[in-house]
C-alpha positions as CSV (number, residue, x, y, z in Angstrom):
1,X,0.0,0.0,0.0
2,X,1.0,3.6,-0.8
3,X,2.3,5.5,1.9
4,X,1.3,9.0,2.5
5,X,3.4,11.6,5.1
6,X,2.1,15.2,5.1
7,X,3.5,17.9,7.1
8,X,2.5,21.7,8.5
9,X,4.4,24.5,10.3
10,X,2.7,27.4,8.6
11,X,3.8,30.3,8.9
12,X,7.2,29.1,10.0
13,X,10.0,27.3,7.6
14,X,11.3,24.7,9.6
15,X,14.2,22.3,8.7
16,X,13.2,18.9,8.3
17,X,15.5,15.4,7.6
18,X,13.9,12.6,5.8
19,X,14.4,8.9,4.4
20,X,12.2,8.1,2.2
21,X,13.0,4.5,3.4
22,X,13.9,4.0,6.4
23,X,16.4,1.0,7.7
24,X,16.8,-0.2,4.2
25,X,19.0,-3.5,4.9
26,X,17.0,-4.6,7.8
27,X,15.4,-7.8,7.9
28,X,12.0,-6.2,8.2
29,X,12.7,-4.4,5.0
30,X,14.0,-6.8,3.1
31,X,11.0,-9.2,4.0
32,X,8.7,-6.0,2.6
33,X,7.5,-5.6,-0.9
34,X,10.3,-3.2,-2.6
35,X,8.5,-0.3,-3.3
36,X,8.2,1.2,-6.5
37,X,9.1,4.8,-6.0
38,X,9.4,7.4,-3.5
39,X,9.3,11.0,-3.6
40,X,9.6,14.5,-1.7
41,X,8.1,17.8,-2.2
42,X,8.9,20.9,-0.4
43,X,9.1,24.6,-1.0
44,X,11.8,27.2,-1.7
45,X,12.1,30.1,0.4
46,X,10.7,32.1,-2.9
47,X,7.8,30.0,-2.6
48,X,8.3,27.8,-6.2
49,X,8.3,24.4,-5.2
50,X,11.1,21.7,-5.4
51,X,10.0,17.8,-6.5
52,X,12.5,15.0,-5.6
53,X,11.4,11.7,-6.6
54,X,12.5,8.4,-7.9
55,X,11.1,5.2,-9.3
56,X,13.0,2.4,-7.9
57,X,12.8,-0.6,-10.5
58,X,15.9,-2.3,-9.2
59,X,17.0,-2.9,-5.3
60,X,20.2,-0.6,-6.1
61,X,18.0,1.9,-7.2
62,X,16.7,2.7,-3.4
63,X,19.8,4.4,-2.4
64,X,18.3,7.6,-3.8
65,X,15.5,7.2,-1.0
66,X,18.0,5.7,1.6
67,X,19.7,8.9,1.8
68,X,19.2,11.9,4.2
69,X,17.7,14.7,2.1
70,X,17.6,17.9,4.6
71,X,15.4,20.2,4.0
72,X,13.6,23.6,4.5
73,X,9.8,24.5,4.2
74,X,6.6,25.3,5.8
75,X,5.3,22.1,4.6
76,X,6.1,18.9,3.5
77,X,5.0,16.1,1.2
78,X,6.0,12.4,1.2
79,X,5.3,9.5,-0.5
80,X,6.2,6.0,-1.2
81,X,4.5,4.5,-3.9
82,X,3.4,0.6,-4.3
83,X,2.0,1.0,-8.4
84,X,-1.4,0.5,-8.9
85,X,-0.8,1.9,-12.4
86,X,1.4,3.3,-14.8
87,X,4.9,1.8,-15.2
88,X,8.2,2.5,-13.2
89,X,9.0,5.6,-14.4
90,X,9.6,9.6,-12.7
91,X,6.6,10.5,-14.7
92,X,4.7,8.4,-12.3
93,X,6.3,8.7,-9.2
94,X,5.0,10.9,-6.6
95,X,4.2,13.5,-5.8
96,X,3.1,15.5,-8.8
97,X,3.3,19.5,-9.6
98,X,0.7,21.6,-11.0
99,X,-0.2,25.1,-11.1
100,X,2.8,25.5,-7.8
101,X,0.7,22.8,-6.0
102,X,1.8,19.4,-5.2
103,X,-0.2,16.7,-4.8
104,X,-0.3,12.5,-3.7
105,X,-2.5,9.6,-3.7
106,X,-3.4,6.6,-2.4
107,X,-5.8,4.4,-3.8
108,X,-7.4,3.2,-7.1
109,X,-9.9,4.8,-9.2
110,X,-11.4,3.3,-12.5
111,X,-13.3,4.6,-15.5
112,X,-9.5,6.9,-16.6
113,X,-11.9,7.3,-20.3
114,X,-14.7,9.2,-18.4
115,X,-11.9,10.6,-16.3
116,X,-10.0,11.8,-19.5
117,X,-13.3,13.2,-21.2
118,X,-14.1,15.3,-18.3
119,X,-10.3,17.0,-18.0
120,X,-11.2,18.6,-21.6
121,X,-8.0,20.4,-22.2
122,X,-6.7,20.3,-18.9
123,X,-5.8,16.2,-20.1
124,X,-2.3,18.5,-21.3
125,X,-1.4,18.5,-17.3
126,X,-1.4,14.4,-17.3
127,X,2.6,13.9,-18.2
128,X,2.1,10.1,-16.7
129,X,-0.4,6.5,-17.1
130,X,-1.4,6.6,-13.9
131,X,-5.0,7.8,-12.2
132,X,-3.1,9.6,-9.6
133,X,-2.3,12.4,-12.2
134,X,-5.5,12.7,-13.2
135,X,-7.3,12.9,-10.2
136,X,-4.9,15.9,-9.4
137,X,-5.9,17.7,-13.1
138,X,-9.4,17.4,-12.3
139,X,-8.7,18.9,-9.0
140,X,-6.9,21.8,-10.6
141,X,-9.3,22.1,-13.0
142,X,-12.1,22.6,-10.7
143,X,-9.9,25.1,-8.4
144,X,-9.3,27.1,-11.6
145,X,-13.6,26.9,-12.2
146,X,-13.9,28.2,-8.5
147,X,-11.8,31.0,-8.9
148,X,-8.6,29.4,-7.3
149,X,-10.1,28.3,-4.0
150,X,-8.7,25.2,-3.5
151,X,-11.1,23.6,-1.2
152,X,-14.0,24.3,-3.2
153,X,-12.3,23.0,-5.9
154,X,-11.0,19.6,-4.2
155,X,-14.3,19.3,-2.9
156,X,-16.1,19.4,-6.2
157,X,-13.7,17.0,-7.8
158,X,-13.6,14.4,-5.4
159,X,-17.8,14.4,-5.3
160,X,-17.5,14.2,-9.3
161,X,-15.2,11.3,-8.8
162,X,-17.9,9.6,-6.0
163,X,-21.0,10.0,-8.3
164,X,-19.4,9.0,-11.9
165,X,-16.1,6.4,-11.9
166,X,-15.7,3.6,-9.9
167,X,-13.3,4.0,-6.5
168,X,-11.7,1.9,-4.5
169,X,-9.9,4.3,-2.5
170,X,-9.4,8.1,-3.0
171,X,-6.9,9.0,0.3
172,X,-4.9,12.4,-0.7
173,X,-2.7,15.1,0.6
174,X,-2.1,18.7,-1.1
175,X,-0.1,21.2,-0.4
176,X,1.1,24.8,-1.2
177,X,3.7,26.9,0.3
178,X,1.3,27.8,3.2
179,X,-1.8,25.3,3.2
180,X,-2.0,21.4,3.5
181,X,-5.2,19.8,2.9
182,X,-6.0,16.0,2.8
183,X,-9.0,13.7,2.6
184,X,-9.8,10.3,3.3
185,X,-12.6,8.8,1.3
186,X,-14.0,6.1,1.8
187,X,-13.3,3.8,4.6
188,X,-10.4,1.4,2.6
189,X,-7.3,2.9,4.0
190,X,-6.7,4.7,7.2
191,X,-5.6,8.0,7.4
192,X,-4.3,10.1,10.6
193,X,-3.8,13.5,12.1
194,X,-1.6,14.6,14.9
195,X,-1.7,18.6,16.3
196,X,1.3,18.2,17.6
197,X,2.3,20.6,20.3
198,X,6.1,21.7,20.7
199,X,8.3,19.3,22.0
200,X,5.4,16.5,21.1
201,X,3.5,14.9,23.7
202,X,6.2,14.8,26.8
203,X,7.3,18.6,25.8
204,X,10.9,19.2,24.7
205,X,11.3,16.5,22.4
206,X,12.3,17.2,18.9
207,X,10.2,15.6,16.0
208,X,11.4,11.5,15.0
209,X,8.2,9.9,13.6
210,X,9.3,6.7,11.7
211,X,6.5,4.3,9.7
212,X,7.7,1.2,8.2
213,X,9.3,3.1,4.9
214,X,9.7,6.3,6.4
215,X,11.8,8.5,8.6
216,X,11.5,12.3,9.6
217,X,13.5,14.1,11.8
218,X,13.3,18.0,13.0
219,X,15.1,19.7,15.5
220,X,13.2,22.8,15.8
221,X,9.9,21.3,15.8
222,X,11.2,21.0,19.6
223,X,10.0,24.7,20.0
224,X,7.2,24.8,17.3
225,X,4.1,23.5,17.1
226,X,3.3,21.3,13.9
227,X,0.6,19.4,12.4
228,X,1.0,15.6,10.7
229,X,-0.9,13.7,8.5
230,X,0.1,10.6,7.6
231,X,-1.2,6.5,6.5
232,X,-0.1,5.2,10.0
233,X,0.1,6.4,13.2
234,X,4.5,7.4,13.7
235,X,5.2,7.5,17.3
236,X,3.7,6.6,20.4
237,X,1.7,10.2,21.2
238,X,-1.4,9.2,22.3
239,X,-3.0,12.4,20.3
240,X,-3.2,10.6,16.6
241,X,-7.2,10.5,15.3
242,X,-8.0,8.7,12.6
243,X,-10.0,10.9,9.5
244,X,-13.7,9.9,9.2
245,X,-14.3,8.3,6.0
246,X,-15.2,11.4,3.8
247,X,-13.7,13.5,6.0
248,X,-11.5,16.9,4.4
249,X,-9.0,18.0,6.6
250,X,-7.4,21.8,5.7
251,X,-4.4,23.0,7.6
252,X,-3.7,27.0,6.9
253,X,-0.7,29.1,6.7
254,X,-1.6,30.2,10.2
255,X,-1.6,26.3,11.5
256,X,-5.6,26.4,12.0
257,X,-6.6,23.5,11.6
258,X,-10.6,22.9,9.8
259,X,-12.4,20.3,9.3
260,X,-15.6,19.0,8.0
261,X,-17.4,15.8,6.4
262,X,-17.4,16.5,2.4
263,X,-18.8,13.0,1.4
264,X,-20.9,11.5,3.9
265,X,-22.0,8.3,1.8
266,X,-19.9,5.7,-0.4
267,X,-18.7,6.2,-3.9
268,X,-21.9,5.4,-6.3
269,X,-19.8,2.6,-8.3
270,X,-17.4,1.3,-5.3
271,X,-14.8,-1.4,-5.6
272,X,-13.8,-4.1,-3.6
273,X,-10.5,-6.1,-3.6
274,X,-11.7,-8.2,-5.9
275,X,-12.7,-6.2,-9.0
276,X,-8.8,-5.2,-9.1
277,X,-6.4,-5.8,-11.5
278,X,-3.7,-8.8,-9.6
279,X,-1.0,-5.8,-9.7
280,X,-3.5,-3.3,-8.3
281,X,-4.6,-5.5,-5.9
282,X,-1.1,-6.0,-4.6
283,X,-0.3,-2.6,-4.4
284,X,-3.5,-2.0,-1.8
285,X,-3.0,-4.6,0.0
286,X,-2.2,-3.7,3.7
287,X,1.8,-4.4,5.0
């Protein structure tokens, strides 16, 4: 399964370390599916954003995620990607750029032909195969239709999604140089938030969340307080909730944190395990 790692300190840059997989010659890891890419995105002080990703078709290939990437930003982006589609390639690693937004996925949605009919012109911003990509052009496209507000515009994509295609699972994060927003829809794959208070839950303690792929490391998110959304709970702070199936969580460049139900049934056409492709299937299944 796709992981997902998604970080606010808005307004504040903070310096961040991260392995996109963590522990790599452990025993542990090596009994673990190799993934099949990983990928970074942050944002310069100037505010353009900066995309670091890899697919990872062969085991020496993961020392590009092995290493420490240190980094500066108000938030972060991380993902390690299990494909569902599209073949190894940077074109369909995560996460993806457009418009100075980046954007990550995890999940399956079918129907890419309706998909592709409904993006109209704004199919030009699909550079990859996979449904990921698209999901994120119709998002831009409807934030463009509302007048560049992206939560109306998330909003109206995903509930275009839930009444037309089939979905298995439509879990995201987004994220400018100031905002984060993420959704989990529907119930298939968990999803977390911590509001995580300086120095974390026993005060003074400088961020080290670590998943089974991932590592993140901060220093100054000793004195500042953060929020962090990620696929599994990271540490042992007993403040981690998991989002409500249709639930859209939006993170500001003040650290407020709002949050609301956007799709309170399932997806009209909604998959199970079974009506997935062997590879997809694979990629969703829980590690």
């Amino acid at each position: 399964m796709c992981r997902l790692f998604g970080l606010s300190a808005a307004p504040h840059r903070v310096r961040a370390t991260f392995w996109l997989l963590d522990a790599p010659d452990s025993l542990e890891t090596q009994s673990h599916k190799q993934p099949d890419g990983t990928g970074l995105g942050t944002y310069r002080a100037d505010g353009s954003a900066r995309v670091e990703k890899q697919p990872i078709a062969a085991y020496e290939d993961a020392a590009f995620a092995r290493e420490a990437r240190y980094r500066e930003s108000a938030t972060f982006l991380a993902h390690v990607r299990h494909a569902s589609t599209g073949g190894l390639d940077v074109r369909n690693t995560h996460p993806f750029e457009q418009h100075g937004r980046l954007f990550a996925h995890n999940g399956v949605v079918h129907g890419l032909d309706a998909l592709d009919a409904e993006l109209g012109d704004y199919r030009k911003l699909v550079g990859g195969e996979t449904d990921s990509e698209r999901v994120f052009a119709l998002i831009t496209q409807r934030v463009d239709r509302n007048g560049g507000d992206v939560t109306a515009g998330l909003v109206d994509a995903v509930r275009w999604i839930a009444d037309n295609i089939p979905v298995y699972a439509l879990n995201v994060l987004l994220t400018t140089p100031t905002d984060l927003w993420a959704l989990r829809y529907p119930q298939t794959h968990h999803l977390y938030v911590l509001q995580r208070h300086s120095g974390g839950h026993h005060g003074g303690r400088h961020l080290d969340h670590a998943s089974r792929t991932l590592r993140v490391r901060s220093a100054e998110l000793a004195e500042r307080h953060s929020v962090i959304v990620a696929s599994e709970r990271m540490d042992e702070n007993p403040d981690w909730r998991e989002l409500a199936p249709g639930e859209l969580l939006h993170v500001d460049g003040q650290l407020r944190v709002r949050s609301r139900i956007v799709l309170d049934s399932a997806p009209r056409h909604l998959l199970s395990h079974a009506d997935l492709s062997p590879r997809a299937a694979a990629s969703q299944a829980a590690e």
